[in-house]
FIRO-739185 format. One record per residue (C-alpha): residue number from 0; residue in one letter; x, y, z. Coordinates in Angstrom, 2 decimals. Each point is the difference from the previous one (the first is absolute). Layout:
% FIRO-739185
n = NUM | res = A | east = X | north = Y | up = Z
...
END
This chain:
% FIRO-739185
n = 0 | res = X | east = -64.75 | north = -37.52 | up = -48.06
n = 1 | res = X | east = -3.18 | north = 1.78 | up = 1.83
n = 2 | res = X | east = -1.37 | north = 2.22 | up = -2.40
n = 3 | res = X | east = 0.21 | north = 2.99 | up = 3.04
n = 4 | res = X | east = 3.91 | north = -0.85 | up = -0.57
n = 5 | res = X | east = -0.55 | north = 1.30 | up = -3.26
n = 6 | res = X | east = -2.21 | north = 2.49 | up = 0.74
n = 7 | res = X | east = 2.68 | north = 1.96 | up = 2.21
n = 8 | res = X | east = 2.62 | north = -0.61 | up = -2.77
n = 9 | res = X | east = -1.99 | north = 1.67 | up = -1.97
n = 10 | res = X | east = -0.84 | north = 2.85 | up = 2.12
n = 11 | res = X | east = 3.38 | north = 0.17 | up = 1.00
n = 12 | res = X | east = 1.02 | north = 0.32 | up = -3.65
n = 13 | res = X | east = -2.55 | north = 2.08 | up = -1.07
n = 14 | res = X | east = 0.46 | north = 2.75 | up = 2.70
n = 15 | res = X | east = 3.93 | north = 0.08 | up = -0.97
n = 16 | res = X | east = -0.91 | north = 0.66 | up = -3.53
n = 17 | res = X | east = -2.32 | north = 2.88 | up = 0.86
n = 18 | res = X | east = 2.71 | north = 1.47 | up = 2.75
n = 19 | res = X | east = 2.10 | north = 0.26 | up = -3.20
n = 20 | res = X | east = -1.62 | north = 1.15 | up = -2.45
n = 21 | res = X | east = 0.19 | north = 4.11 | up = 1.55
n = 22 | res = X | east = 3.69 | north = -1.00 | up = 0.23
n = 23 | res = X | east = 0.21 | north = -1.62 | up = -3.79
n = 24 | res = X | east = -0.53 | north = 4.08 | up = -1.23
n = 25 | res = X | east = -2.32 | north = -1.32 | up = -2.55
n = 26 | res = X | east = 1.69 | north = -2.91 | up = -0.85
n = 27 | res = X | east = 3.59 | north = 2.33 | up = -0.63
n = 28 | res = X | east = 1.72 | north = -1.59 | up = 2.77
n = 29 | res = X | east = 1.17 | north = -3.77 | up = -0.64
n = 30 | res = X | east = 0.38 | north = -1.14 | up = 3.66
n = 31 | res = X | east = -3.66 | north = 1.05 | up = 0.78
n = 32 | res = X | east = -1.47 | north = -1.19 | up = -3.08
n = 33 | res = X | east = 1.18 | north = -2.92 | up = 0.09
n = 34 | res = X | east = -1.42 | north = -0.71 | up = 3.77
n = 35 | res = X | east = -3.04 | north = 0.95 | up = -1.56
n = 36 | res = X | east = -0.12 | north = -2.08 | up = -2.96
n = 37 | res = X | east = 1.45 | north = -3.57 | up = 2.77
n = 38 | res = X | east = -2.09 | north = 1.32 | up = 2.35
n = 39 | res = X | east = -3.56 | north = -0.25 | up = -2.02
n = 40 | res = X | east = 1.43 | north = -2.32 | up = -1.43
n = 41 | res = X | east = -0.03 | north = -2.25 | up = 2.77
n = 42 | res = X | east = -2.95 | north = 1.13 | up = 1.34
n = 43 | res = X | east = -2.21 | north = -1.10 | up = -2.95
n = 44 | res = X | east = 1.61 | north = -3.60 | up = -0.12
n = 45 | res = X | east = -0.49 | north = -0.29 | up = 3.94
n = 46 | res = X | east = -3.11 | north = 1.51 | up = -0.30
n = 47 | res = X | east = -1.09 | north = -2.80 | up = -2.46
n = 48 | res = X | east = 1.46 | north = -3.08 | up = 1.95
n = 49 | res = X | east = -2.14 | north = 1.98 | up = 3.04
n = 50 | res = X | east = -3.23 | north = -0.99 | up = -2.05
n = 51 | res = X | east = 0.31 | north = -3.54 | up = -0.08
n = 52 | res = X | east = -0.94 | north = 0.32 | up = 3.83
n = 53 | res = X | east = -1.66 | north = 3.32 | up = 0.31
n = 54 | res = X | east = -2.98 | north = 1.43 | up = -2.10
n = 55 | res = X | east = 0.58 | north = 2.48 | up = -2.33
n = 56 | res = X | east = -2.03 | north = 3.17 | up = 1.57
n = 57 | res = X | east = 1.33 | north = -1.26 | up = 3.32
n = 58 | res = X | east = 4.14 | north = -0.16 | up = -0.84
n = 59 | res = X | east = -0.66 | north = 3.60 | up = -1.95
n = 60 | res = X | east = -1.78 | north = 1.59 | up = 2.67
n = 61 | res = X | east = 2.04 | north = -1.16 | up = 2.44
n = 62 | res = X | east = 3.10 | north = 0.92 | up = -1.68
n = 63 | res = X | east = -1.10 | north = 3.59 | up = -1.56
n = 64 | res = X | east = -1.53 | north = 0.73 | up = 4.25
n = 65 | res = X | east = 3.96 | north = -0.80 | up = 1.20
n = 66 | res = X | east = 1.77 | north = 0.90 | up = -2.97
n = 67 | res = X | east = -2.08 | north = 3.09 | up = 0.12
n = 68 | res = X | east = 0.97 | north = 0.76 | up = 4.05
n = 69 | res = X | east = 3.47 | north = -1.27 | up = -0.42
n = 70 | res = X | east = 1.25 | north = 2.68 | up = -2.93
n = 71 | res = X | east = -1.77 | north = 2.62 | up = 1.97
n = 72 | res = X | east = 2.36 | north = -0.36 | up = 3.05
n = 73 | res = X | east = 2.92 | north = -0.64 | up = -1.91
n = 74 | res = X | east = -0.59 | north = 3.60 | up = -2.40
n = 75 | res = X | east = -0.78 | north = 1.61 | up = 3.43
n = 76 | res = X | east = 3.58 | north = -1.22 | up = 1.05
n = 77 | res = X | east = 2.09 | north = 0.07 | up = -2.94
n = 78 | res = X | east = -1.90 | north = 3.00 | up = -1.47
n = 79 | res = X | east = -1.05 | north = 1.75 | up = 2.95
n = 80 | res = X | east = -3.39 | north = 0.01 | up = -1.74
n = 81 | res = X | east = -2.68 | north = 0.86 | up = 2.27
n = 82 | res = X | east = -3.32 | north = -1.46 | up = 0.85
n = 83 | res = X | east = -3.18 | north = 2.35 | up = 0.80
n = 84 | res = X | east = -2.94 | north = -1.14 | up = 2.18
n = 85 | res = X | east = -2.31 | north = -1.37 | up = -2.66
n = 86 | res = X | east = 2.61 | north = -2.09 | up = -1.72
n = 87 | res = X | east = 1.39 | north = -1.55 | up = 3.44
n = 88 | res = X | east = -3.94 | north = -0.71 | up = 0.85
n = 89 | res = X | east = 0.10 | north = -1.91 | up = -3.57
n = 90 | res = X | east = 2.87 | north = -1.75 | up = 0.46
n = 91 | res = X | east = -1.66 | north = -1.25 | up = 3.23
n = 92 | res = X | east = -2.77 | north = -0.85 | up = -1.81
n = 93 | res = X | east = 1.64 | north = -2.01 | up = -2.69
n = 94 | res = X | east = 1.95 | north = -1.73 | up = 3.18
n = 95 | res = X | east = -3.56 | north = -0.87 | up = 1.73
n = 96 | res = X | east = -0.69 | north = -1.33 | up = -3.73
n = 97 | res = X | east = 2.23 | north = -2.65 | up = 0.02
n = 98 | res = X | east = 0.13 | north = -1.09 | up = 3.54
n = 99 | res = X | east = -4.58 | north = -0.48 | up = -0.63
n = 100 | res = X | east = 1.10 | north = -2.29 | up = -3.39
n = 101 | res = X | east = 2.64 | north = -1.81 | up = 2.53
n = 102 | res = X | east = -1.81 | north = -0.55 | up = 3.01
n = 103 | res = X | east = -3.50 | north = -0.33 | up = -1.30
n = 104 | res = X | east = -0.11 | north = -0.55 | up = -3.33
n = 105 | res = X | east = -0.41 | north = -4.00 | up = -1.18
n = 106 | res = X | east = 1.11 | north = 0.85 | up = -3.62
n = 107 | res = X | east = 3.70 | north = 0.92 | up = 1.61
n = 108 | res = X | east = 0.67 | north = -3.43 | up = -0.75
n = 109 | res = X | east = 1.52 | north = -1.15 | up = 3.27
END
């Protein structure tokens, strides 16, 4: 499998686990911890099949810049948390991060 396969998985997994872990109440809910414990769970072992293909520093800046985004939107949904100015601008920024590394960058490994 492409190692971006497993780089989604993993960011996929990874942003799941975070989601839950406001909802896990410090780990006193079961249904949320749990999610939290599969979902990292499966994001490291993704995340490690991802590095066969992928560099390192690329995969984990590439998945921290989306992971990062991603868990933002969803805590602004499901927790009506809300985003000023500067922290939009450096979201943005971390976005225009990863699409240099991906379009630019030779170390991306594609």
């Amino acid at each position: 499998m492409n190692g971006y396969v497993y780089l989604g998985m993993a960011i996929f997994c990874e942003v799941i686990a975070t989601s839950a872990l406001k909802a896990s109440q410090e780990f006193s809910r079961l249904g949320p911890s749990l999610l939290v414990l599969a979902g990292y769970s499966g994001a490291f072992y993704a995340l490690s099949k991802t590095l066969r293909d992928i560099p390192v520093g690329i995969a984990y800046a590439i998945w921290s810049g989306i992971g990062v985004t991603l868990v933002c939107i969803i805590a602004a949904v499901l927790y009506r948390q809300k985003l000023d100015l500067p922290a939009i601008f450096g979201i943005a920024l971390i976005i225009a991060g990863v699409l240099v590394i991906q379009l630019f960058s030779r170390s991306a490994g594609h």
